[in-house]
C-alpha positions in Angstrom: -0.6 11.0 21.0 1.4 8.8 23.8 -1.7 6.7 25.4 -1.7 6.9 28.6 -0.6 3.2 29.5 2.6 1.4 31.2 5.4 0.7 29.0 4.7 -2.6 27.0 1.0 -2.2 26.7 1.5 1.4 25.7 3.4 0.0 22.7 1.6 -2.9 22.1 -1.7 -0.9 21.7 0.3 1.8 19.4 1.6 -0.8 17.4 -1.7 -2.2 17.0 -3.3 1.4 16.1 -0.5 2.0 13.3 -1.1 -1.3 11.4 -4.9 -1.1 11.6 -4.0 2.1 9.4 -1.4 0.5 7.4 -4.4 -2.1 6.7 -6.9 0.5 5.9 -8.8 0.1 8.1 -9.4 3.4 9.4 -12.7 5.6 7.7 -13.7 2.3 5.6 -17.0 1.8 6.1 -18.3 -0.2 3.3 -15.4 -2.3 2.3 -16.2 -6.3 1.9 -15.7 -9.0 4.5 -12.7 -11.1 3.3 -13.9 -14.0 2.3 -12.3 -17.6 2.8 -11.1 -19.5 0.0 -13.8 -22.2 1.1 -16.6 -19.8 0.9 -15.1 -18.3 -2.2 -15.3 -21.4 -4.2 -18.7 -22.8 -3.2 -19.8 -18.7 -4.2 -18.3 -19.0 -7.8 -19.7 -22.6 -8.3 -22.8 -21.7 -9.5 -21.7 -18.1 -11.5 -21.4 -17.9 -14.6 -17.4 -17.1 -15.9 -16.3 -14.5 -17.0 -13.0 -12.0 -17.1 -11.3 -9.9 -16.1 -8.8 -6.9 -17.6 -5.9 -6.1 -15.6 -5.6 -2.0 -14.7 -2.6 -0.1 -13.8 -1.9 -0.8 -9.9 -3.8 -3.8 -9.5 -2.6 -7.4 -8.3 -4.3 -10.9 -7.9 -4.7 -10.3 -4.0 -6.8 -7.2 -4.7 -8.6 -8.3 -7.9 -9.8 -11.8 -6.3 -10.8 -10.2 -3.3 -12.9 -7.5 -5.6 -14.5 -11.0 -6.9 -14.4 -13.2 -3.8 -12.3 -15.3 -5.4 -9.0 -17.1 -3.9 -5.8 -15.1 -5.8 -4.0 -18.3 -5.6 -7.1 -20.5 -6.9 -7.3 -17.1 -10.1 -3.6 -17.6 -10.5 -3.7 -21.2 -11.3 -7.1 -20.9 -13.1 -4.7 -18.6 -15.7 -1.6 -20.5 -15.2 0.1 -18.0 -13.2 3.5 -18.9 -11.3 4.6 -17.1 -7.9 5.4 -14.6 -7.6 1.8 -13.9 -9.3 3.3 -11.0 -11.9 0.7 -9.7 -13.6 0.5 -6.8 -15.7 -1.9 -3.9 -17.2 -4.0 -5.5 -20.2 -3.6 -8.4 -19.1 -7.2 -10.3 -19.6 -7.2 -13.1 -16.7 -10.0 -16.0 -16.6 -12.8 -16.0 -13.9 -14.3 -18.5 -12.4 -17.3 -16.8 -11.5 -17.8 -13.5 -10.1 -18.8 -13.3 -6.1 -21.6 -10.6 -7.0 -21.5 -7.4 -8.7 -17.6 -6.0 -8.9 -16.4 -3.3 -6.4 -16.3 0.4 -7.5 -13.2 1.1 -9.5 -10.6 2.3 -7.9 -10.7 6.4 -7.5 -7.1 7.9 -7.9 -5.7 10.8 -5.9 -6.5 13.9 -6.5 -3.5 15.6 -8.8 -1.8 12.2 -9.3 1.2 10.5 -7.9 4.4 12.1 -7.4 7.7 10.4 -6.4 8.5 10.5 -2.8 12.0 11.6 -3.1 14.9 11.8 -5.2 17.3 8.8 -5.2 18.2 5.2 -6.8 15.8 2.7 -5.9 17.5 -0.3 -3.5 14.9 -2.7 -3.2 11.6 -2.9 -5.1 8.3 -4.2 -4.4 8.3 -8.2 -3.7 4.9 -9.4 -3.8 5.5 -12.7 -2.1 5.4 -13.6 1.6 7.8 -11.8 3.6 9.1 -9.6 0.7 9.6 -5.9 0.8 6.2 -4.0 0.5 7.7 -1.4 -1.2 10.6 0.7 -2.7 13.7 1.7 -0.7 14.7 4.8 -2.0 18.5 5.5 -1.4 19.6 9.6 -1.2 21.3 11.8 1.5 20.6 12.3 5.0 18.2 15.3 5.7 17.1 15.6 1.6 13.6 16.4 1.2 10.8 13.7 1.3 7.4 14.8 -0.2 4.2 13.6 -0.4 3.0 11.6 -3.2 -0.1 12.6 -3.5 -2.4 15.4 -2.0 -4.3 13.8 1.4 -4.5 13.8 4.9 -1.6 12.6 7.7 -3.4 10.2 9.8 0.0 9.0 11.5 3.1 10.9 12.6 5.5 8.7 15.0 7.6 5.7 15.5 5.2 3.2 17.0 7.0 0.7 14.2 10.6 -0.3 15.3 11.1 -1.8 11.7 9.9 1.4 10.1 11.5 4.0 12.4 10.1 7.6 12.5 7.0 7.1 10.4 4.4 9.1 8.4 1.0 7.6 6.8 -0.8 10.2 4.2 -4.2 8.9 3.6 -5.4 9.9 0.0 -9.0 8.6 -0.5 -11.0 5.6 0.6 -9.0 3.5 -1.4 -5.1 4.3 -1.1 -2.7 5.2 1.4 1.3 5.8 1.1 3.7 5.1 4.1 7.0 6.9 4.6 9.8 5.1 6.9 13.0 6.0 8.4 12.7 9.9 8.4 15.3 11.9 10.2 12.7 14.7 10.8 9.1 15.0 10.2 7.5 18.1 9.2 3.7 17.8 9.7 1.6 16.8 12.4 -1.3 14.4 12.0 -4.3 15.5 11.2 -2.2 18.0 8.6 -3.6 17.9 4.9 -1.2 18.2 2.2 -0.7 18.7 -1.2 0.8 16.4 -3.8 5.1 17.9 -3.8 4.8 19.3 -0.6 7.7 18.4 1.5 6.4 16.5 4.5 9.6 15.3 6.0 13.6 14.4 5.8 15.2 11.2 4.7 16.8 9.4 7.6 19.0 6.2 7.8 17.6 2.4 9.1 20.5 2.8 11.2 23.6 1.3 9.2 24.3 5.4 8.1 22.9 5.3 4.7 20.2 7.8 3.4 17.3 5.9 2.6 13.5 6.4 2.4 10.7 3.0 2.4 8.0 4.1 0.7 4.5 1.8 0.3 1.6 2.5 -1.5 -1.3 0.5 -0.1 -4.5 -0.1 -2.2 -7.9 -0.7 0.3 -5.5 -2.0 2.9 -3.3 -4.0 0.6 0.3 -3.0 -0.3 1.2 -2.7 -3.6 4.1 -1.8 -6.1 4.5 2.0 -6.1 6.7 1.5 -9.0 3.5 0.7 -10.9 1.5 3.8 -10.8 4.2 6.6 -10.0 5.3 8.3 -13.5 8.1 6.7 -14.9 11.2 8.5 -13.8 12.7 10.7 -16.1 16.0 9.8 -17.2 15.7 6.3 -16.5 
């Protein structure tokens, strides 16, 4: 899949490509404009309230913009502090609801499986500039898997930050993102089942065996560690 263009504009346009998949963008016809803050609040002016219960996997960013409403402006509306942790249960005060509610979110078929085995590094950091998801530590060359049954939509390293790079897409809604594989095994275009082992853990270059996973939600990233099952042992 090399484009047939010079050097620099060959990676500026793959670059490009990668993260309009990494945003969901690709095969999702249907999704809502974002909306401004500005329009958001003159929309939930003249709605009546209402709220709001928190489901496994969701965060402010992807629950306002299922409303039309500003995260920040629902975070301080329930007296929520950055970094905006909010969890399952959790009934949260609306201001108004920016028409009827998106479709709930459709999970992938089989589940979620861990990528990998390993101690988790880094988690998930919501905030600006944080890590967008978990850095799984292991060996060089173990088996990486995919989390979930779906499609490969991207196979490369396009990313400098995320080395060699595989995207699964899953359904409309969710995606995972595997970085700094030694080898990958699939090709895009592959589908795959939830387990199967889709590549091998590489190293972001200081020698150490790690994996950076991301789950990402209609375009939005958010913490894996929040709908995988709970690892056993700890």
């Amino acid at each position: 899949m090399r484009p047939a263009l010079g050097g620099q504009a060959a990676r500026v346009l793959l670059a490009l490509v990668i993260a309009l998949i990494l945003a969901g963008c690709a095969g999702r016809s249907g999704r809502p404009p974002a909306v401004s803050p500005t329009a958001s609040s003159h929309a939930s002016a003249s709605l009546p309230s209402g709220e709001h219960v928190v489901q496994r996997g969701e965060t402010l960013a992807i629950i306002g913009r299922r409303y039309g409403i500003d995260y920040q402006a629902l975070a301080r509306l329930n007296g929520i502090r950055s970094p905006y942790t909010i969890y399952p249960g959790q009934r949260l005060r609306l201001p108004g609801a920016g028409g009827a509610p998106a479709a709930p979110p459709i999970a992938p078929a089989g589940g979620w499986t861990w990528p990998t085995a390993g101690t988790t590094l880094r988690g998930y950091v919501a905030a600006h500039g944080g890590n967008k998801g978990l850095d799984i530590a292991g060996q060089i060359g173990q088996p990486v898997r995919a989390a979930a049954a779906g499609t490969v939509v991207y196979a490369g390293n396009g990313l400098r930050q995320y080395g060699n790079l595989l995207i699964v897409k899953h359904n409309e809604d969710y995606l995972s993102a595997y970085g700094h594989l030694q080898k990958i095994a699939v090709a895009e275009g592959s589908t795959v089942s939830g387990g199967q082992t889709i590549a091998s853990m590489g190293s972001p270059g200081d020698g150490r065996g790690v994996l950076h996973f991301e789950i990402r939600y209609r375009g939005t990233p958010i913490d894996p560690a929040a709908v995988l099952p709970r690892p056993s042992g700890g």
